[in-house]
C-alpha positions as CSV (number, residue, x, y, z in Angstrom):
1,X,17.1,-3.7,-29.4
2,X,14.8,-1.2,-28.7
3,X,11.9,-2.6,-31.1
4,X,12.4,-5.6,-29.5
5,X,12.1,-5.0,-26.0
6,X,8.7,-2.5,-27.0
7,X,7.5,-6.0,-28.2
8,X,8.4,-7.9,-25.3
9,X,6.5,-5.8,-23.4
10,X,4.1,-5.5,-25.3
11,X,3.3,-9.4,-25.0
12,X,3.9,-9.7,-21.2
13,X,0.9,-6.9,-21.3
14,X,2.8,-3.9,-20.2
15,X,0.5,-0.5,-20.6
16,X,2.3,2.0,-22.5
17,X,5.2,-0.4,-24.1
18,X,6.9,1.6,-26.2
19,X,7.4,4.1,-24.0
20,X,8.3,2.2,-21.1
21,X,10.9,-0.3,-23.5
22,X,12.6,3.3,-24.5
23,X,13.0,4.1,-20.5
24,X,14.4,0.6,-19.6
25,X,16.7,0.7,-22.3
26,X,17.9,4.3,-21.8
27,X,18.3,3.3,-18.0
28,X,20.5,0.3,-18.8
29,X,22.5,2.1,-21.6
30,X,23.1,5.3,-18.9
31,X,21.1,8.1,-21.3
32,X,17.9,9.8,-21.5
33,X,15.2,9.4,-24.1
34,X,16.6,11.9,-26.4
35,X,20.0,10.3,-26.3
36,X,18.6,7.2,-27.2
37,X,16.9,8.0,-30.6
38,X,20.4,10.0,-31.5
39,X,22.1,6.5,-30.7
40,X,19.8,4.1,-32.7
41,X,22.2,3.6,-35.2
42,X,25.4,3.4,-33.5
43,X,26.0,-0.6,-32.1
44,X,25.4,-1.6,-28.5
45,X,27.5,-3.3,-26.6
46,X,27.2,-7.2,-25.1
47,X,27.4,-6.0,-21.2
48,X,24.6,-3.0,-22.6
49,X,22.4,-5.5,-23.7
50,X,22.7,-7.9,-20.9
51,X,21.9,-4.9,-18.4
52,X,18.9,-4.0,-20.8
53,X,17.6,-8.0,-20.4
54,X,17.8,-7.9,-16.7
55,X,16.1,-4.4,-16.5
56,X,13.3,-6.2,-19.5
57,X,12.9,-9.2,-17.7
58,X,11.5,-7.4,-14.4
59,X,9.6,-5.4,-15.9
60,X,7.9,-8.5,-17.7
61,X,7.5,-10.1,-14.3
62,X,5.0,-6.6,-13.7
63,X,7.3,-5.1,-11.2
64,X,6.6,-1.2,-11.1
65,X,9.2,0.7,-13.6
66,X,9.9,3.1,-10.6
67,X,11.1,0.6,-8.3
68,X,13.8,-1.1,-11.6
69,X,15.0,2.4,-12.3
70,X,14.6,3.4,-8.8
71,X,13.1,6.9,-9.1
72,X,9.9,8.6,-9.7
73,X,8.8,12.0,-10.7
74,X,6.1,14.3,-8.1
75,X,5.9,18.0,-8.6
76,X,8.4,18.1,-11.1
77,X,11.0,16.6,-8.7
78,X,12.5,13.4,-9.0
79,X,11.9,11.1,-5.5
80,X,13.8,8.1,-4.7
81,X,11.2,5.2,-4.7
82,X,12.3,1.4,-3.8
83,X,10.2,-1.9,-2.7
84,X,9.0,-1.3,0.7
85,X,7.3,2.5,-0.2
86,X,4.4,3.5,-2.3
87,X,4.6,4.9,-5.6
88,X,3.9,8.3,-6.0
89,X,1.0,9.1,-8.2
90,X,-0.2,12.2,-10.0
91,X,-3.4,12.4,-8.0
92,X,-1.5,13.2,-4.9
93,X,-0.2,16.4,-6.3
94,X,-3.5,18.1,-5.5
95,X,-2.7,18.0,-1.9
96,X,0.0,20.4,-2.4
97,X,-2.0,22.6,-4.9
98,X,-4.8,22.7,-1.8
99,X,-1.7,23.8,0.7
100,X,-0.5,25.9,-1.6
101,X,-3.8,27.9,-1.5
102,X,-3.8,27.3,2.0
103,X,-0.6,29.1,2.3
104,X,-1.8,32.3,0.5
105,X,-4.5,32.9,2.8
106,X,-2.4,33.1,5.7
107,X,0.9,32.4,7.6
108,X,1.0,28.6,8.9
109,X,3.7,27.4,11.0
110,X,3.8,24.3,11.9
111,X,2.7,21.4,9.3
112,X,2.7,18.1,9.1
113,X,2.4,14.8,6.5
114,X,1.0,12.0,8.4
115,X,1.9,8.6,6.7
116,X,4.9,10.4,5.0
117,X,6.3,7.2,2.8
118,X,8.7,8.1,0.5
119,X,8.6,11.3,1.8
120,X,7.2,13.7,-1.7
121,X,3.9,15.5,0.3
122,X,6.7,16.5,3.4
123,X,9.4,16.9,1.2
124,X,7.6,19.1,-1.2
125,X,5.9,21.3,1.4
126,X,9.1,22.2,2.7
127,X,10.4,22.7,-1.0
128,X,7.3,25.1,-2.0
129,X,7.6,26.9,1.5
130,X,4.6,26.0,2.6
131,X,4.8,26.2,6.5
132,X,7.3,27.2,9.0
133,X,8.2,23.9,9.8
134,X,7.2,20.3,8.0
135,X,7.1,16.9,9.9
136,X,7.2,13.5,8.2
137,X,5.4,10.8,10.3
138,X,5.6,6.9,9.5
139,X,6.0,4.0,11.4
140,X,7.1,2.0,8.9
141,X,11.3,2.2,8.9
142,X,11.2,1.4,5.2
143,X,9.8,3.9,4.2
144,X,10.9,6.5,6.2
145,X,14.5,5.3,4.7
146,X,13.1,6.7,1.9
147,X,11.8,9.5,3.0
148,X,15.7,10.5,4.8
149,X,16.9,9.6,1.6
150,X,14.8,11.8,-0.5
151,X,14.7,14.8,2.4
152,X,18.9,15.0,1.5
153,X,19.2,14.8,-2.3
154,X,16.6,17.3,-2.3
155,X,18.0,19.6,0.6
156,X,14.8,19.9,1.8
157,X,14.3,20.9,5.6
158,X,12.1,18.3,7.3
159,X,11.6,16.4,10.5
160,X,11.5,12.8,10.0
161,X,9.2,10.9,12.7
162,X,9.8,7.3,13.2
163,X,6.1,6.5,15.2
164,X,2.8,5.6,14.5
165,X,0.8,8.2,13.1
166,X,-2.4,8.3,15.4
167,X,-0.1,8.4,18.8
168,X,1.8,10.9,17.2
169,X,-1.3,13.3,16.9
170,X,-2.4,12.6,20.4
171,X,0.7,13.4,21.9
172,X,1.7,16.5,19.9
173,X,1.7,20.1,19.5
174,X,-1.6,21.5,17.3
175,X,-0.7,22.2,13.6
176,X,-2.2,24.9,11.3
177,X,-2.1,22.2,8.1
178,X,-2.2,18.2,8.3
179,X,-1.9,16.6,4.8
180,X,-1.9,12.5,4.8
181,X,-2.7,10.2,2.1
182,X,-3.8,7.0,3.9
183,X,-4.0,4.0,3.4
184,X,-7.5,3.6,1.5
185,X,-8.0,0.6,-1.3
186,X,-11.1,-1.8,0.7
187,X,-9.2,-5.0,0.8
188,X,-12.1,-6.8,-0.9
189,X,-10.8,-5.5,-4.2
190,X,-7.7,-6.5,-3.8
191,X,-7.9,-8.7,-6.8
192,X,-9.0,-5.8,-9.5
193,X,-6.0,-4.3,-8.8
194,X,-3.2,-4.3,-11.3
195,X,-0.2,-6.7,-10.9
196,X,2.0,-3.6,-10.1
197,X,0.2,-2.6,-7.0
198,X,-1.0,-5.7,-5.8
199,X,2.1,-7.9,-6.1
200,X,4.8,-5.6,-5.2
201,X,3.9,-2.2,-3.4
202,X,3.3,-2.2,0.5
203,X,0.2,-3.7,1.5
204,X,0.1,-1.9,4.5
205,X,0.0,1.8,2.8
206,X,-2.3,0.6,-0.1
207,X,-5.2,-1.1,2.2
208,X,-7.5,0.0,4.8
209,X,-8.5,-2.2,7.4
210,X,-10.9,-4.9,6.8
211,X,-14.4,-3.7,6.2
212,X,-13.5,-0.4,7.2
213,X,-12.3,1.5,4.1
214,X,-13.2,5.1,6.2
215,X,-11.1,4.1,8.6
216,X,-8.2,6.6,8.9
217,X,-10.9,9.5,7.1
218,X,-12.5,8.6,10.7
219,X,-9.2,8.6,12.8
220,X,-7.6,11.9,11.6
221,X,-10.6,14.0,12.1
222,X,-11.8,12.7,15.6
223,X,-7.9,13.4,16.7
224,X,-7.5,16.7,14.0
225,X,-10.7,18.0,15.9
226,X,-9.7,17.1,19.1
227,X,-6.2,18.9,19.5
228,X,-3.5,17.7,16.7
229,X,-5.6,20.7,14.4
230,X,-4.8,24.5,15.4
231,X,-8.9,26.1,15.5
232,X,-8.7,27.6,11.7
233,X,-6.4,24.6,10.8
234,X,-6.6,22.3,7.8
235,X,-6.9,19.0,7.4
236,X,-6.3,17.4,3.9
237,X,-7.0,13.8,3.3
238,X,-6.8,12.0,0.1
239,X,-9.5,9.4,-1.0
240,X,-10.3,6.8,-3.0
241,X,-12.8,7.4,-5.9
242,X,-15.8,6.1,-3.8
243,X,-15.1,7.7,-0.6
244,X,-16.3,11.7,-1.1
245,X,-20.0,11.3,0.1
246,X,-18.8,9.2,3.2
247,X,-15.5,11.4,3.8
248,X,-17.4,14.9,3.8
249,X,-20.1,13.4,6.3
250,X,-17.3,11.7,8.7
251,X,-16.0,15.3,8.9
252,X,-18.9,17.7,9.3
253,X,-20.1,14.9,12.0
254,X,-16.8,15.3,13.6
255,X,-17.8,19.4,13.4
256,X,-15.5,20.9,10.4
257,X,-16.2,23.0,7.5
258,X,-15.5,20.7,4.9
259,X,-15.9,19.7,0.9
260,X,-14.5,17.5,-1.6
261,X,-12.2,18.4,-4.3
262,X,-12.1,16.6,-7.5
263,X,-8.8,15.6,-9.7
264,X,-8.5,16.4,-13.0
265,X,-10.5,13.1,-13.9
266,X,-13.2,14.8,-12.1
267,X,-13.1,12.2,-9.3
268,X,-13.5,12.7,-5.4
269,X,-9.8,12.7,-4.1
270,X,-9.1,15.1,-1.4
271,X,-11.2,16.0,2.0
272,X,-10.7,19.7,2.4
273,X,-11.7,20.0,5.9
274,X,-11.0,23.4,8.4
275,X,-11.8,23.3,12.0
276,X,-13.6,25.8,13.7
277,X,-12.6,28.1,15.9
């Protein structure tokens, strides 16, 4: 079965299909990896095999793996992922390394993740004790399911904020770190994008507004400058690969201190930006 359904894949143009058969088929047969190789020998049962079709067949279709087997992994955790959220990626994990620093340099109290999702930036925060207190923000209820979801089976403490993000700044106490990966992808390119993304994960946390990709880079540093920022605070933004030379002069125009730090890939990802004061 297993060399089988790496071929399936395989044809239906699946990146990765050997490794992402060996997952579906682990899923459906209730084991990990390992577990499978030690069973490859030992039969399978029909109601094992028709579980391992269904889980096959979606996958074929280009649905994302995390949303068949319903988790995926960020900072080492597992997060609970579902149609109707984004899907965590790697990339995203340098916002925490950036808070992280943040957080050695000096005490910060409040903190907050604006466009929360699923939940991983708040919930991890929290987890790695970064901040006094971490608030979620999302108006989509979807996601922010999620997010509850993911906030319990990892016992992390968080604030979950059911509200659209920009209001939420304007009306609210100043933080000492905001952290927000926004929507960013320019809606022109809509079509480069891989079946996964484009036909099955939230439009409205994938795409920036219409001819307006620096939208939200714009947004979160006229309102972080204004009064949603502590003076000293930190605003962390993730971008898209294209965005760096734009980002950094949105937010020294809006008056931070600011760079751009690359991934690993050596992209642009994140606006480090700190207000003065």
């Amino acid at each position: 079965m297993r060399e089988l359904a790496h071929a399936f894949l395989e044809r239906r143009g699946v990146d990765n299909p050997r490794l992402e058969a060996d997952l579906l088929v682990s899923h459906a047969l209730g084991c990990d990896r390992l577990h499978l190789m030690m069973r490859l020998e030992s039969p399978v049962l029909a109601d094992e095999v028709d579980r391992a079709r269904d889980l096959l067949v979606r996958r074929g279709r280009r649905e994302p793996l995390a949303y068949i087997t319903g988790t995926q992994e960020f900072y080492s955790r597992p997060f609970l992922v579902g149609p109707g959220c984004l899907i965590p990626r790697p990339e995203s994990e340098l916002l925490v390394d950036l808070a992280k620093d943040e957080s050695k340099l000096r005490d910060l109290g409040r903190v907050c993740d604006l466009g929360t999702g699923s939940g991983v930036l708040a919930v991890t925060l929290a987890l790695e004790e970064i901040g006094k207190s971490v608030i979620g923000v999302d108006v989509d209820g979807a996601a922010l399911d999620h997010a509850k979801r993911n906030a319990q089976a990892l016992g992390a403490p968080v604030e979950l904020v059911h509200q659209d993000g920009l209001a939420f700044l304007a009306g609210t106490e100043p933080f000492d770190l905001i952290v927000s990966n926004p929507p960013y992808v320019d809606p022109k390119v809509a079509g480069e994008l891989e079946p996964e993304v484009r036909e099955y994960e939230p439009a409205g946390a994938l795409f920036a507004p219409e001819g307006d990709p620096d939208h939200w880079v714009r947004e979160l540093c006229k309102w972080s400058g204004a009064n949603a920022l502590a003076p000293g605070g930190l605003l962390l933004v993730e971008l898209g690969f294209d965005q760096g030379p734009r980002a950094l002069a949105l937010a020294e125009e809006a008056g931070f201190e600011a760079r751009i730090c690359p991934d690993l890939a050596g992209l642009d990802r994140v606006l480090w930006a700190r207000r003065k004061g």
